[in-house]
N, C-alpha and C positions, 0 to 999 in steps of 0.2 A: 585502587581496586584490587591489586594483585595483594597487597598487605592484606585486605578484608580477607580473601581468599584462604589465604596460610592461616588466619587466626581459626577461622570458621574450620576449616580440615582439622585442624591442633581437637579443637572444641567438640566435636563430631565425629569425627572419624577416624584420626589417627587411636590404634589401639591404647588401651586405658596403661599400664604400665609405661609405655613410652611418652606418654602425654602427658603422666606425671611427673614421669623423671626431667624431661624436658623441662618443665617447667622449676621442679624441684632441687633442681639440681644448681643451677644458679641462683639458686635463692636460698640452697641451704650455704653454698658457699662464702655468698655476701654475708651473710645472718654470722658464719665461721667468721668471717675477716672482721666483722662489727665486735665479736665476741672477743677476738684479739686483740682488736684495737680497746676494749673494756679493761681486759683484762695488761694491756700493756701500761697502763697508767700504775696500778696496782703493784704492776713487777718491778717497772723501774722506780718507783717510790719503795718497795720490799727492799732495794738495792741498797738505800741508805741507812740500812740495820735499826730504824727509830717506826718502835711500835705504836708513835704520837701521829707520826706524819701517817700512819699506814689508819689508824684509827681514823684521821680527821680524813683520809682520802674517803673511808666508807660513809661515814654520817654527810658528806657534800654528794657522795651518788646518790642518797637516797633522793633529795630536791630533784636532782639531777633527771634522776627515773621518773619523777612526777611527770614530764615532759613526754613523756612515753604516751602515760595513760591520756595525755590532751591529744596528742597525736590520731590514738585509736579512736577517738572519737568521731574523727571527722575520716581517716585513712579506712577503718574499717567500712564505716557505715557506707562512703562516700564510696569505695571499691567493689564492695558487694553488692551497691546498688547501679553499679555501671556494668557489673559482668550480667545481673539481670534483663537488663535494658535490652544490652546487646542479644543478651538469647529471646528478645519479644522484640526484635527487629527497629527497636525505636530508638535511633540512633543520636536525634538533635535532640532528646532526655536527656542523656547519658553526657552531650557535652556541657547540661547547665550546672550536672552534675558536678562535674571536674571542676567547673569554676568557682561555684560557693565550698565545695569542701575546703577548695586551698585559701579561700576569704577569710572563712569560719575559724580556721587551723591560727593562720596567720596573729586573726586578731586578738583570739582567746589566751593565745600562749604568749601576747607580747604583754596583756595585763597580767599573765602569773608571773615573767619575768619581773614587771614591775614590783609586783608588790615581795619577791625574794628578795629585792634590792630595800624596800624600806624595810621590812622586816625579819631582815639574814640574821643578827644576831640571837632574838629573841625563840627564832624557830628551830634554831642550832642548838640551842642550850635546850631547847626544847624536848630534843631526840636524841641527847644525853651531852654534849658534846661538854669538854672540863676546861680549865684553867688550863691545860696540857695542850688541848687541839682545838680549842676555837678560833684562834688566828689563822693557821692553818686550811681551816674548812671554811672560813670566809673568804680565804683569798682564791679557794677552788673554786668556790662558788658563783665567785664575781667574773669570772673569765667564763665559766663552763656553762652555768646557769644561766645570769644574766645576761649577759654578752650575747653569748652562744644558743641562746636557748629556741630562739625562732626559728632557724636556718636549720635545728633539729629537727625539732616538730617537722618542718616544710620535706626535709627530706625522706621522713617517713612516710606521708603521704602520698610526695609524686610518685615513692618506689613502690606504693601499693597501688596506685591509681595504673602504672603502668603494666603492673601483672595484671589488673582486670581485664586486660585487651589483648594478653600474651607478651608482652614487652619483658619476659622476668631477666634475660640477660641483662638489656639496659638499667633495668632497675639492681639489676646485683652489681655492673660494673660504676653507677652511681654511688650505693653504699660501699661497696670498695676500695672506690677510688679515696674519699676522707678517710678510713678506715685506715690503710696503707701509710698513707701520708701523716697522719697521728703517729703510726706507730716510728715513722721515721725523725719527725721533731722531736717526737721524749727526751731520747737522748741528749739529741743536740741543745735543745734547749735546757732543761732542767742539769747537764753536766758540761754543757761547752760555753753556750752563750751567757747564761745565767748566774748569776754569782752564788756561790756554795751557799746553803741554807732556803735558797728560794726556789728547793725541784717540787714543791707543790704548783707554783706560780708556773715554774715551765711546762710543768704535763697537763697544766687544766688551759693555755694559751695555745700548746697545741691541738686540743680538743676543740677549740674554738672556731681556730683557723680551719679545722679539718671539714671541720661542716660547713663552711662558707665555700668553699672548693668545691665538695658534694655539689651544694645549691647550684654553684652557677654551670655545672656538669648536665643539672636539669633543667636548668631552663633552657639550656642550648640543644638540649633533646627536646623540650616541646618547640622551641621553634620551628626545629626541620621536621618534625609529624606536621606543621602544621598546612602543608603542602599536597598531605596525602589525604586518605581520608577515616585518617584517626579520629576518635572523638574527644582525644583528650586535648583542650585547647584552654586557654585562659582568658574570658572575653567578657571584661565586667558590664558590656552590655548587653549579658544572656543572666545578670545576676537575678536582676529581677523575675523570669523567670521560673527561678530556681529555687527562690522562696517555696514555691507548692512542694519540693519534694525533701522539706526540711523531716518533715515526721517523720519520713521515708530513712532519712540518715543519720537520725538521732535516734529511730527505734532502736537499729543494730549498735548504733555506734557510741549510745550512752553507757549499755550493760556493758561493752568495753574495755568504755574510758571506767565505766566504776570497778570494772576488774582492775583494769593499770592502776586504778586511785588508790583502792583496797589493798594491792599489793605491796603500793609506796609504805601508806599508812602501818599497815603489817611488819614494815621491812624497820619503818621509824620507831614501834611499838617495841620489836627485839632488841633493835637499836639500845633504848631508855634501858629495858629489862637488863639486857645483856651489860649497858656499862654500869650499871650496881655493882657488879664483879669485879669490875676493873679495865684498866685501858688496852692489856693483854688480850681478853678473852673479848676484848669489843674487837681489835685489832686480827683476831683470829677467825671472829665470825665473819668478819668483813671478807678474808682471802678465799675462806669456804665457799661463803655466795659468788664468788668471781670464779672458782671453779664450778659450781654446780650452772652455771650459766652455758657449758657445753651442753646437755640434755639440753635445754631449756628452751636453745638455740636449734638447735637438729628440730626440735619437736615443734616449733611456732614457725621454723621455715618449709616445716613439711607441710603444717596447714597450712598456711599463706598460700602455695603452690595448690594446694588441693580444692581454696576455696572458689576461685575462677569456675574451674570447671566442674565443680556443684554445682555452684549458682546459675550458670550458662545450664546447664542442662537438666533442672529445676525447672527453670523459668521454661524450657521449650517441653516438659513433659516425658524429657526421656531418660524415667528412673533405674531403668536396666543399666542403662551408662551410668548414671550418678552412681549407685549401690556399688556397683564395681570399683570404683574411684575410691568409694570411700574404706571397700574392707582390702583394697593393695595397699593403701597409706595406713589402716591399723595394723596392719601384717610388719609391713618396715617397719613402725613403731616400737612397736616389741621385741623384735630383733636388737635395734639397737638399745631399749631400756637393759637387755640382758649382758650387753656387753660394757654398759658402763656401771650398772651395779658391780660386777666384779672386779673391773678394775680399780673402783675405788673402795671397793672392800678391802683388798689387797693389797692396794699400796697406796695410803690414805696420807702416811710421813713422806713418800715420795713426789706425789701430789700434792700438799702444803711447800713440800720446801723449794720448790720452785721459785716460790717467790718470797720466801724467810726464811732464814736459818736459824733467830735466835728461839735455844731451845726451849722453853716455855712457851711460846707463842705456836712455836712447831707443834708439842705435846697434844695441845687444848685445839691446837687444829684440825688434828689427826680423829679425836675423837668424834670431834662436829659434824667432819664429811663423814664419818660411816654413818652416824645419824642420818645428816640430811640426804642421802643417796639413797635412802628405802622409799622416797617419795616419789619416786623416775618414772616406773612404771604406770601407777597410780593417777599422775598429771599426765602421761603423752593419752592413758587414754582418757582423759577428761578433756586435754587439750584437741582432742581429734574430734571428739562429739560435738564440743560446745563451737569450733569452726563450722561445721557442718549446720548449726543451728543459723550463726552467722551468714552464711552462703546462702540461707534458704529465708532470711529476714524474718525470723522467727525470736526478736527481743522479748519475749517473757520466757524464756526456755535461756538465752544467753543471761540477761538477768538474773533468772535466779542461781546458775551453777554458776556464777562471778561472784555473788554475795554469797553464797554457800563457802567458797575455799578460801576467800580471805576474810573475810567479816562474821558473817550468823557462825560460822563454825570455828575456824581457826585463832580467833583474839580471844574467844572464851576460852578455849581449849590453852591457850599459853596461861595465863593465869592460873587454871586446875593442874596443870602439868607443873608447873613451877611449883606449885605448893607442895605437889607430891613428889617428884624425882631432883627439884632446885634447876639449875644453872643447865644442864645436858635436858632438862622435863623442858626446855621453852623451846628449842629445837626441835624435840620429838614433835612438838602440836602440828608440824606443819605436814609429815607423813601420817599422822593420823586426820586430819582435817582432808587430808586430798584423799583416805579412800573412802572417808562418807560420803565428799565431794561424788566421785568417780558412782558410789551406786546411785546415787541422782541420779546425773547423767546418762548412767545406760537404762534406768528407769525412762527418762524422759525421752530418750531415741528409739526405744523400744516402741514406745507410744505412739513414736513419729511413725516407724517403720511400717505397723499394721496398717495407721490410718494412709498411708502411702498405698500400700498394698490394696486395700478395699476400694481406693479411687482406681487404681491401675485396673483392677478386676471388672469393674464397671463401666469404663470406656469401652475396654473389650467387651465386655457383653451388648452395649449397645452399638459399637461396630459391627459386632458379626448377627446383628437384628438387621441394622441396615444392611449387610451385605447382605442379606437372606431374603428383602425385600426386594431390592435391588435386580438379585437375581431371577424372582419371579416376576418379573416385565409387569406391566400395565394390565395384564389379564390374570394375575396371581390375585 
């Protein structure tokens, strides 16, 4: 009861900036340490100067990332529809909730594993991968992917499932913990234990191992919630149940997964574009994307943190507090879009070489991230709105600005750029796609906001009827 207590105050009454940071703060950390641990695979593979191994390491994340978007399917839908519950008091919803998300999660990503595993090479080649680095990205694959691929997905959902209830430390020191621990094996493995030529095999084994650690981190956390009176419990004899609130978690949680899908697709589509060029400029976009993942990261851990306490006070009717919530997370947003555009204007060769030195690869790097850093601003605040749509189970509003920035606008937009600017035109689509993207989105918030306002105005008028009834006693 005293845990109900502390979440309900977080939710309610502790003032709106500290209830975010509260929340945000752990979460943008993990989200930081997750980004590191991405990013550490990438460096210490950079390490062995061979722009094959660096190439095959991006074309095996892109699969990789696929994982993601099956995640959000069930993590988002399943998350935003337990922080709802909890703000309509209806608490044994919310735990049948918890269990088919993570059934759902479970079983969906164990069939994409499969079918990676009979169809790895075909869909490698697929997304450009050469003569150069298909061995390479199959062997990343089959540890990272295959292997590894459930224990992923699972992890992304309990750390969502347990910020809908306020749990965001637990859920950061979960992703953390694999995160840390990845970034600790790379080394050891791909340069101590492993025999020279095999540092693909090492940094995608520890990848593996990192997530099974994560997992059993969480299940050892719902165990001990399960004493209190958390709703987050696993009890496949509430599955049944749970069936009714499928639509419920597939609204929010399909536009999603089809953003994560779209973005995979997207990311595979540059992929193919981009190695027409060569193994270089594939090898180069690949480090870009590993840097541009700091924004990217800040920005989806701020919503993450934001979307709880939307949704909790959404669902109880009290938009004064949501509004607030949501213009101190656009305010941060900004802030920080403005400090990493500069930075990576500026020192774009300093930033690439981190993780390469050789020069051509550095060149063609350098030029990529100033490109793709104009698109920061652009995504945090589309990333802000379309959370917000999320938190309020509003899937035709999440839907369309998910297919808006990586699909109906951005895959056309590479093709037309490419024909007109070449090789740097297929980059540009993506900062242009995200601010057609972004006037949607504040079109279709804007929308939200009035119709919000005209309900808000209307309670109160018929409040203060009835208080005015009220007040004239029985003989008014």
């Amino acid at each position: 009861m005293a845990q109900d207590i502390r979440n309900r105050e977080l939710f309610e009454r502790t003032p709106v900036p500290k209830a975010l940071l509260q929340l945000a703060l752990p979460t943008i950390a993990s989200q930081l340490i997750t980004m590191i641990y991405n990013l550490s695979d990438t460096f210490f593979i950079g390490m062995t100067e061979d722009p094959y191994k660096v190439a095959a390491s991006s074309l095996s994340f892109s699969m990789f990332f696929f994982i993601v978007a099956l995640a959000a399917l069930w993590s988002v839908g399943g998350s935003t529809l337990v922080s709802r519950l909890l703000g309509g008091r209806r608490l044994d919803e919310a735990r049948t909730v918890c269990t088919i998300s993570l059934c759902g999660a479970g079983a969906l990503t164990a069939l994409y594993c499969l079918a990676c595993l009979i169809f790895m090479e075909p869909l490698l080649r697929l997304m450009g991968a050469s003569d150069n680095t298909i061995g390479y990205a199959c062997d990343y694959t089959v540890w990272a992917t295959v292997i590894g691929g459930v224990p992923n997905c699972l992890n992304i959902v309990l750390a969502n499932l347990l910020r809908s209830e306020g749990h965001a430390k637990k859920a950061a020191f979960g992703l953390g913990l694999g995160s840390v621990l990845n970034i600790a094996l790379d080394p050891l493995l791909m340069f101590v234990i492993l025999p020279k030529g095999m540092e693909i095999v090492g940094a995608s084994v520890a990848t593996m191992v990192s997530n099974y650690v994560s997992l059993a981190f969480f299940i050892v956390t719902l165990h001990r919630l399960r004493g209190t009176d958390s709703v987050l419990v696993f009890d496949l004899r509430t599955l049944r149940r749970g069936v009714k609130h499928l639509r419920d978690i597939l609204g929010v949680g399909v536009p999603s997964a089809l953003q994560g899908a779209l973005s995979s697709i997207s990311a595979m589509l540059v992929n193919v574009m981009i190695a027409r060029y060569g193994d270089i400029p594939l090898a180069a976009l690949g480090i870009v994307k590993k840097i541009d993942m700091l924004p990217m990261n800040i920005s989806s851990g701020l919503g993450m943190a934001m979307v709880p306490l939307v949704a909790y006070n959404y669902a109880a009717a009290n938009y004064d507090r949501m509004n607030e919530t949501i213009r101190f997370a656009r305010r941060c947003s900004v802030v920080f879009s403005v400090v990493c555009i500069v930075l990576f204007e500026l020192f774009p060769g300093m930033m690439v070489g981190i993780f390469i030195r050789e020069p051509e690869t550095l060149a063609v790097g350098a030029k990529l991230l100033r490109i793709c850093c104009l698109a920061i601003p652009l995504m945090q605040v589309t990333f802000i709105a379309n959370h917000c749509f999320q938190a309020m189970g509003m899937g035709k509003q999440t839907l369309l600005i998910s297919c808006s920035r990586q699909g109906l606008i951005c895959i056309p937009l590479m093709f037309l750029f490419r024909a007109l600017f070449g090789m740097y035109g297929i980059v540009a689509a993506q900062p242009a796609a995200d601010f057609l993207t972004m006037c949607i989105a504040l079109a279709l918030f804007r929308r939200l906001q009035r119709r919000l306002r005209a309900e808000q105005e209307a309670a109160r008028s018929a409040k203060a009827e009835t208080d005015a009834l009220d007040a004239g006693g029985p003989n008014a």
